[in-house]
MARBAKOL-475416 format. One record per residue (C-alpha): residue in three letters; chain; x, y, z. Coordinates in Angstrom, 2 decimals, decimal comma. Each point is the difference from the previous one (the first is absolute). Example, Ala and Ser with C-alpha at 12.3 -4.5 7.8 and 13.67 -1.06 7.14 Angstrom:
   res   chain         x         y         z
   ala       A     12,30     -4,50      7,80
   ser       A      1,37      3,44     -0,66
//
This chain:
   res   chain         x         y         z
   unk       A    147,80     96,36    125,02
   unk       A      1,03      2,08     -2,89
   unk       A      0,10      3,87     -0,23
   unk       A     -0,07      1,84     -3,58
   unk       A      1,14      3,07     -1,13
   unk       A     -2,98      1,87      0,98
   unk       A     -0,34     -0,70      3,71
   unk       A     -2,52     -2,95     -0,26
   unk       A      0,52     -3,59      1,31
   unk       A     -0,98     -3,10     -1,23
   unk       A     -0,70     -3,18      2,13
   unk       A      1,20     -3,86     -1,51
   unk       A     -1,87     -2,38      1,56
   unk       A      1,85     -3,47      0,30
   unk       A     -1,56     -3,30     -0,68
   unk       A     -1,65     -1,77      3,16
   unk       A      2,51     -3,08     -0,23
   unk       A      2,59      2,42     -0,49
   unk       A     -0,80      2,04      3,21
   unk       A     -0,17     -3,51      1,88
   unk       A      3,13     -0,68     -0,89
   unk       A      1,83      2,71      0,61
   unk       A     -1,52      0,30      3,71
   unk       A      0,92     -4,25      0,79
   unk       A      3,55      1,00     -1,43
   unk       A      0,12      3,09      2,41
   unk       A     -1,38     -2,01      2,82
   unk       A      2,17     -3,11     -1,14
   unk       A      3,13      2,00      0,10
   unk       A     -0,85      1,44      3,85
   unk       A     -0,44     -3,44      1,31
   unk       A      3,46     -0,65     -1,58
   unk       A      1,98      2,53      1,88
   unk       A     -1,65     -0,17      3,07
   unk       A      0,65     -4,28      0,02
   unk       A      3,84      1,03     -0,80
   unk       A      0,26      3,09      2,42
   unk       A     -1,50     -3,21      2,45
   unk       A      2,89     -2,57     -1,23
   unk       A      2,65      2,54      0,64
   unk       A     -1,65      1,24      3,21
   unk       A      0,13     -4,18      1,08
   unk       A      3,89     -0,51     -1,16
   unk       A      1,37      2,66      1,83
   unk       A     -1,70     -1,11      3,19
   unk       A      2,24     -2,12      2,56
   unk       A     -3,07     -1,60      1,75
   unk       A     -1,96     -2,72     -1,57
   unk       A     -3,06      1,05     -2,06
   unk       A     -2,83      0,47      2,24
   unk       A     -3,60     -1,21     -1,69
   unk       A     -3,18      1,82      0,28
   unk       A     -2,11     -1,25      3,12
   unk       A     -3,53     -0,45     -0,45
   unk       A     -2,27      0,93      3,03
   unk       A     -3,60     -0,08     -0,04
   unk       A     -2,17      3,00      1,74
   unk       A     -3,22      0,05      1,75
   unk       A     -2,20     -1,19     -3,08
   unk       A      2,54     -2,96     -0,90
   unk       A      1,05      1,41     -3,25
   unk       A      4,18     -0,27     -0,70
   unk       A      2,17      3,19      0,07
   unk       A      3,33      0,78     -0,50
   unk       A      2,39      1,01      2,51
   unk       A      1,88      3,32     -0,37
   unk       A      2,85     -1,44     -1,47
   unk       A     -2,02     -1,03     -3,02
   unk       A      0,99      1,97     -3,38
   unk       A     -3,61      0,63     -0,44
   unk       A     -0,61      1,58      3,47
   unk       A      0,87      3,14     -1,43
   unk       A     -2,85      0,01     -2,62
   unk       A     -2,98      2,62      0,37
   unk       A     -3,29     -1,36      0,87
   unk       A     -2,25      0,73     -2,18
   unk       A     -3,09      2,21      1,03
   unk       A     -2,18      0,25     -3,06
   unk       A      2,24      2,56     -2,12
   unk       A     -1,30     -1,33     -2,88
   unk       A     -3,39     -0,12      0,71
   unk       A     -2,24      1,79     -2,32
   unk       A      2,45     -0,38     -2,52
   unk       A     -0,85     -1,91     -3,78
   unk       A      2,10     -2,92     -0,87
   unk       A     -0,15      1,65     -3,99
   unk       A      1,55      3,48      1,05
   unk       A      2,26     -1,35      2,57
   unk       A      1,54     -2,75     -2,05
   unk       A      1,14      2,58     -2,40
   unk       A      2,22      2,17      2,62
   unk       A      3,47     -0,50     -0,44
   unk       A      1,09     -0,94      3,49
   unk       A     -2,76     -1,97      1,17
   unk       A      1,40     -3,42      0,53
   unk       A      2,91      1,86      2,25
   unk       A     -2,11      1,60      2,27
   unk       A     -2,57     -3,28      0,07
   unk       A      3,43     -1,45      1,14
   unk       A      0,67      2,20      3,32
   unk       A     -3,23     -1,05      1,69
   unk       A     -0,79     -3,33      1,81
   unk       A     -2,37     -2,56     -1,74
   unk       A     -3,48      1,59      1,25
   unk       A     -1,09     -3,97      1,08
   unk       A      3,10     -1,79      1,59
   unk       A      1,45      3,20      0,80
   unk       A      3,87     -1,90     -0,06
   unk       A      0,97      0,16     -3,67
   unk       A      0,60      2,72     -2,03
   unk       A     -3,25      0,85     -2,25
   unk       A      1,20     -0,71     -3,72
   unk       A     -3,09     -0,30     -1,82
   unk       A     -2,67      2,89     -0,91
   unk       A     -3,34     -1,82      0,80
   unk       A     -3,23      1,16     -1,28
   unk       A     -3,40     -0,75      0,88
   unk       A     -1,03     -1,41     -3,73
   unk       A     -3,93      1,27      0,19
   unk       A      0,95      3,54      1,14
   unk       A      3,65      1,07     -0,76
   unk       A      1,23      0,72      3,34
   unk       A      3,53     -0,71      0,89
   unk       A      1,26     -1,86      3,08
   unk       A      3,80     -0,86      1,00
   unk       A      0,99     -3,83      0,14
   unk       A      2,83     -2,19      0,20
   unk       A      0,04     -2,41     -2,88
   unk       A     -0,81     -3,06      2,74
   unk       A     -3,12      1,80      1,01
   unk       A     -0,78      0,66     -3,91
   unk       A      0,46     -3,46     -1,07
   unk       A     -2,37     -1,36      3,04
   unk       A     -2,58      2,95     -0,56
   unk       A     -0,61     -0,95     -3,82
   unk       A     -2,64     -2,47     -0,46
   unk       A      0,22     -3,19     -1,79
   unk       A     -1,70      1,08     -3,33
   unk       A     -1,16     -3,27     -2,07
   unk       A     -1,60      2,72     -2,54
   unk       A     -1,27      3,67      0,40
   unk       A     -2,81     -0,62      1,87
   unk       A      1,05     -3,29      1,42
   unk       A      2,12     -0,54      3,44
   unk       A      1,54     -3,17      1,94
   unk       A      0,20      0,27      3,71
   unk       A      3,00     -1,17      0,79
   unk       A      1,33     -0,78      3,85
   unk       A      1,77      3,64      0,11
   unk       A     -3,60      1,90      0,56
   unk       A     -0,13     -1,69      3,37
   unk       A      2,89      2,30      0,74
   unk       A     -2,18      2,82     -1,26
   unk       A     -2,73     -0,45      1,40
   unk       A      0,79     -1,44      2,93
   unk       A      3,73      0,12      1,67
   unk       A      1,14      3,34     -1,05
   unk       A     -3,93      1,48     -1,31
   unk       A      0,21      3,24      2,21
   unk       A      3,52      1,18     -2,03
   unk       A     -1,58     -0,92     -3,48
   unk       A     -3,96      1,42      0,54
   unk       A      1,92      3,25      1,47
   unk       A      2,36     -0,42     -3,58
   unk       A     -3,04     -0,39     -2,05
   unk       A     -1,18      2,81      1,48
   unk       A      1,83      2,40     -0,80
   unk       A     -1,21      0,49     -3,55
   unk       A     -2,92      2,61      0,58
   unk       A     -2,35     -1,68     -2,12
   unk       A     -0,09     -2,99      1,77
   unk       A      0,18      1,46      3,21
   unk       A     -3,49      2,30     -1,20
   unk       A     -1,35     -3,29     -0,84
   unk       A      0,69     -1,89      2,14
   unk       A      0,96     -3,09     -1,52
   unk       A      3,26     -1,40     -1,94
   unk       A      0,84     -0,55     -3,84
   unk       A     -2,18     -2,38     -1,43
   unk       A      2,62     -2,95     -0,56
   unk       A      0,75      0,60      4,08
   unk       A     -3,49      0,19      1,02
   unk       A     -0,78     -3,48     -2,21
   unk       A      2,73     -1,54      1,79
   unk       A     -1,40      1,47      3,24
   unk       A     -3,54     -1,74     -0,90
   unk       A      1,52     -3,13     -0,72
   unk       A      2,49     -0,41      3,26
   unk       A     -2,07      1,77      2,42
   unk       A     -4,02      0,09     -0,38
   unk       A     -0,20     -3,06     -2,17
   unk       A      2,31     -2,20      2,01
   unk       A     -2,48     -1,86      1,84
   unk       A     -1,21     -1,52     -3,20
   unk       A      3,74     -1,36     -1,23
   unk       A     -0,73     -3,46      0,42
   unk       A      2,40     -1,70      2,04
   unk       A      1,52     -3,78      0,04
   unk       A      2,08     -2,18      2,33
   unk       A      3,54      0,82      0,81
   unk       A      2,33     -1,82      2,14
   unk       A     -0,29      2,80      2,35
   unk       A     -3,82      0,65      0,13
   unk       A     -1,67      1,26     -3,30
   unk       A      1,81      2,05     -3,05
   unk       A     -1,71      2,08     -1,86
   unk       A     -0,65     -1,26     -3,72
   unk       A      1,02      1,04     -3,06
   unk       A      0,89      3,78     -1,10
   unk       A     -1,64      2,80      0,32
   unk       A     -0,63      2,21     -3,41
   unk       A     -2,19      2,98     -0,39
   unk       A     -1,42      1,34     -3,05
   unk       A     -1,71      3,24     -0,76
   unk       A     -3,01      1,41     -2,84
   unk       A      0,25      3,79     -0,26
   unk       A      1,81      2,24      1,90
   unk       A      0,15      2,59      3,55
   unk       A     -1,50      2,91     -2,53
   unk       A     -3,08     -1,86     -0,80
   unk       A     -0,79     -1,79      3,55
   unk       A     -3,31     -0,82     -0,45
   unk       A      1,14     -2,42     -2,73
   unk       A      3,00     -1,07      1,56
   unk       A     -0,34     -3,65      1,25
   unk       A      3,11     -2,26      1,72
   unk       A     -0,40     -3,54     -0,51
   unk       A      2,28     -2,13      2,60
   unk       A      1,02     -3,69     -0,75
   unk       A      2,81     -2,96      0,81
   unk       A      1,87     -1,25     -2,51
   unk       A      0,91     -3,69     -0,46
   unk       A     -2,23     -1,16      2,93
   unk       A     -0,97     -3,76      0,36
   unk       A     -3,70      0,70     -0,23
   unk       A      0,48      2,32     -3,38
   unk       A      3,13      1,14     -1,77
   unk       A     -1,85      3,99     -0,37
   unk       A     -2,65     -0,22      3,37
   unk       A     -1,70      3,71      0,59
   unk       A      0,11      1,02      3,38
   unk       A     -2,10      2,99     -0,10
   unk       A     -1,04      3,28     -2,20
   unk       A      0,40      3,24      1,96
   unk       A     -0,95      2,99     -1,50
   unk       A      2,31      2,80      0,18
   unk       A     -1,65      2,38      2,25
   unk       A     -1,07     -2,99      2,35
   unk       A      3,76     -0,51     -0,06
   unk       A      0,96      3,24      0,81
   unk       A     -2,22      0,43      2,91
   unk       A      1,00     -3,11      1,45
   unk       A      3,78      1,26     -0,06
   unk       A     -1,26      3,11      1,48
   unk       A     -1,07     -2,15      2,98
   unk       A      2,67     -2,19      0,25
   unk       A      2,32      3,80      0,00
   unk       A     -1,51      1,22      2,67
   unk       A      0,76     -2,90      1,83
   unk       A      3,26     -0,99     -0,76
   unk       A      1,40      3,54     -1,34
   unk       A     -2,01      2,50      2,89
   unk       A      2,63      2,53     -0,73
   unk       A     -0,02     -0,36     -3,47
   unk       A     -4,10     -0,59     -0,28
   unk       A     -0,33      3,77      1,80
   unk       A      2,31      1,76     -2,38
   unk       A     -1,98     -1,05     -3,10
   unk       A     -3,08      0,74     -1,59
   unk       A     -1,53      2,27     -2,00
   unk       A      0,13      3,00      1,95
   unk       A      4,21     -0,54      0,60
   unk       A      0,74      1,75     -3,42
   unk       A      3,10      2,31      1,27
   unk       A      2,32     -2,35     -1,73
   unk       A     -1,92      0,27     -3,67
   unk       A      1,87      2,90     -2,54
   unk       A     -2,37      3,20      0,00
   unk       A      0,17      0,03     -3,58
   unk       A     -0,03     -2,65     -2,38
   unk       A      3,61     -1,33     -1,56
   unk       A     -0,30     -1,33     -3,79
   unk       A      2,01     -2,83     -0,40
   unk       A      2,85      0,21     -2,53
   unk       A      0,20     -1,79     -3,15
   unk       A      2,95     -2,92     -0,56
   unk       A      1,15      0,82     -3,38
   unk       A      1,87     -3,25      0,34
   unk       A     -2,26     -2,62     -0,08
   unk       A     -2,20     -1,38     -2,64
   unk       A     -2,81      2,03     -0,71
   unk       A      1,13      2,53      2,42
   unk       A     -1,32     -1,89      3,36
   unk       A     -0,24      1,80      3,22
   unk       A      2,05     -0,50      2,89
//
């Protein structure tokens, strides 16, 4: 910010790339005195160190005793929600206040990364574990592997990650999850009957690998088709499993929400639109990139 002579103000925007780094070194440098405020805090103790216990509640799910360093972290509670990834992202600040709350999906680590749902914009609060097992496998832009993590996904920890999905208010008005999610969805859930199967030691193993490929995209859904398949399978390297299109898709995750997700299934929908900005928010312009992408 710079103020002339005659009262006014002018505002410097940085670069993108410099903004990010600035806000990793900030949030770099915190981590750094808390570890050595920690090693200090150890050394002048006369007791041996005593480790974090793990203890498991009512749902089975790990978490951390109060002498864990990250018991004192904030839950988070949606503070962000509503909020664009492109305005956000350019607050000075944001990665150390991202940094005080729990990760909104393990709930144990401290939330480190700024996750965004990619179709509408809307930020979330993750650890970078829970980032790293979110992000699909992308082969190309509209092409997906299913590796073995989804079954964690969608199946030993789904309520935390459909409730995590859901809090980006577009999704949660439609109902349904980012396209790459809702292929992989298609492919590990509604079309697993059809994986072909083979003999295992230990009964039958499914065969091959599952990949997922898209035409079009959610804005144009009538045109939008998902074509499933197995790679390197014994009966065909490339063997099509099925072709869903996308709003046959969507409805069946709708379904399959409302059974698995009851609590989640009844707060979405088109009429649950208390979460969506009353007004519209452009999204700002990266001078830094090559012909000046958007965020």
């Amino acid at each position: 910010m710079e103020q002339t002579r005659d009262g006014t103000q002018r505002t410097w925007w940085l670069p993108r790339a410099v903004v990010r780094l600035l806000d990793a070194a900030e949030h770099t440098e915190t981590q750094w005195v808390q570890a050595a405020r920690t090693r200090q805090a150890g050394a002048a103790a006369t007791e041996p160190p005593s480790y974090p216990r793990q203890a498991r509640d009512a749902g089975g799910r790990q978490t951390t005793s109060p002498e864990d360093p990250t018991a004192s972290l904030r839950p988070y509670n949606a503070e962000l929600e509503g909020q664009l990834y492109s305005v956000l992202s350019r607050k000075p600040g944001t990665s150390r206040r991202v940094a005080g709350w729990a990760c909104a999906v393990c709930r144990t680590a401290p939330a480190t990364v700024l996750d965004h749902c990619h179709e509408h914009g809307y930020v979330r609060a993750l650890c970078q574990s829970c980032n790293t097992l979110e992000r699909p496998d992308h082969l190309y832009s509209n092409d997906i592997r299913v590796a073995n993590r989804y079954t964690r996904l969608f199946h030993t920890d789904t309520g935390d990650w459909l409730r995590h999905w859901h809090r980006c208010p577009g999704c949660r008005a439609r109902t349904t999850l980012p396209l790459p999610h809702l292929a992989a969805w298609t492919a590990h859930i509604a079309c697993r009957s059809l994986r072909p199967t083979h003999r295992a030691p230990r009964g039958r193993k499914p065969c091959g690998v599952l990949r997922v490929s898209w035409t079009g995209s959610h804005q144009a859904p009538r045109s939008c088709l998902l074509t499933v398949a197995v790679d390197f399978c014994p009966s065909g390297e490339h063997r099509v499993l099925a072709r869903v299109p996308y709003r046959e898709a969507a409805e069946r995750f709708r379904i399959w929400l409302a059974e698995t997700a009851p609590a989640v299934a009844a707060a979405a929908g088109p009429d649950r639109l208390d979460g969506l900005p009353a007004q519209f928010r452009p999204v700002i312009v990266d001078t830094s990139g090559e012909g000046l992408a958007l965020f």
